[in-house]
Each structure stands twice: as C-alpha cells, then as structure tokens.
C-alpha positions in Angstrom: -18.3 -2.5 19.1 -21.8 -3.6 18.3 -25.0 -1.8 18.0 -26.3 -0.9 22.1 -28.2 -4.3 23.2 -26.3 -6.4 21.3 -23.3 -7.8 22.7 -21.3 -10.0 20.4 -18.7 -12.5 21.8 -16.0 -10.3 21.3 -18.1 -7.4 23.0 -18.0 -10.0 26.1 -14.3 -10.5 25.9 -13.6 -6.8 25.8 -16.1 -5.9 28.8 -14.4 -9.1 30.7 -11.0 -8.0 29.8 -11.8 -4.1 31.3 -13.4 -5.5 34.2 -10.2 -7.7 35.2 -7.9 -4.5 34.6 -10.4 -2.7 37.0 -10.2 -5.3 39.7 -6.3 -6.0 39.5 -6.4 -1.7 40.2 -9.7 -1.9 43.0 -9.0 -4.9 45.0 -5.5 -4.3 46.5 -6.8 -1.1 47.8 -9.8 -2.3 48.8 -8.0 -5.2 50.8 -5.7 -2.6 52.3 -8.7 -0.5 53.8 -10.5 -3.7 55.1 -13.4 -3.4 52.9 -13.1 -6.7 51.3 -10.5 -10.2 52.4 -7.9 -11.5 50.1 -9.7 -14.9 50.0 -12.7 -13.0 48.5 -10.7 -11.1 46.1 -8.7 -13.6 44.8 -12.2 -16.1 44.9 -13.8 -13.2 42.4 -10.6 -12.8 40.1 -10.5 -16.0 40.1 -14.4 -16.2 39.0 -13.6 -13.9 36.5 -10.6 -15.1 35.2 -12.8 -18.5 34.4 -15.4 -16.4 32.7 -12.6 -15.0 30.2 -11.7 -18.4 29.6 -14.7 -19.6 28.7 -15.7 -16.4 26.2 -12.0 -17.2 24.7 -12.6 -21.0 24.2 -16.0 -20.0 22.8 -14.3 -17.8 20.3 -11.2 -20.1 19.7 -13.5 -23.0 18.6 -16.0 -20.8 16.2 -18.8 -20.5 18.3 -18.8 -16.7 17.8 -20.3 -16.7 14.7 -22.9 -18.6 15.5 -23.7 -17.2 19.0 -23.4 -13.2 16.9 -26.5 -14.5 14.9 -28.8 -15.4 17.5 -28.0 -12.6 19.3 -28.8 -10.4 16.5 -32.2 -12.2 15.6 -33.1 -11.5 19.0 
C-alpha cells in the first residue's frame, strides 16, 4: 500500500477488487429487502466490473509505471 493520498494503480485495483467482494455480499440482500432492483444491481456491478477492467488493462499494458509517477509528483 502506498503512502495516504497517494493511490497507485495497483492501490486502485485492490480498493476495486474489495468493493466488488462487498457488493456480491450487499446487493442480494439488499434486493431481497426491496431496498434496491436487480436491474440496478446488476447495472452497478456491472459498472464496476468495467472499472476493474480498465485499472487491469492499464496495468497489463505498463501504464502503471507511468501513471505511479505523476501521481507521486503531485
């Protein structure tokens, strides 16, 4: 993990990756209480799911480098 403010690429990945683990646990019960549709659950998993995606492709074509040193110059 980096230093607080800074989030590296792989910082991003990680936070994505927790928040898809909390969804998959939230939104089934949340669906089952009425508090949110399956259309709009699946429609934000899905939104998420895109977001990993992009962070890995970023990573998978060596933009992290790059991308971890302007985000520590700022």
């Amino acid at each position: 993990m980096s230093k607080p403010g800074i989030a590296t690429l792989a910082d991003q990945i990680a936070e994505v990756q927790r928040e898809i683990g909390y969804r998959q646990r939230v939104y089934p019960r949340m669906v089952a209480q009425k508090k949110m549709t399956q259309d709009d659950a699946e429609l934000h998993m899905h939104r998420m799911l895109a977001a990993l995606l992009t962070l890995e492709k970023l990573r998978d074509d060596g933009v992290e480098a790059a991308l971890d040193k302007a985000l520590r110059a700022k």
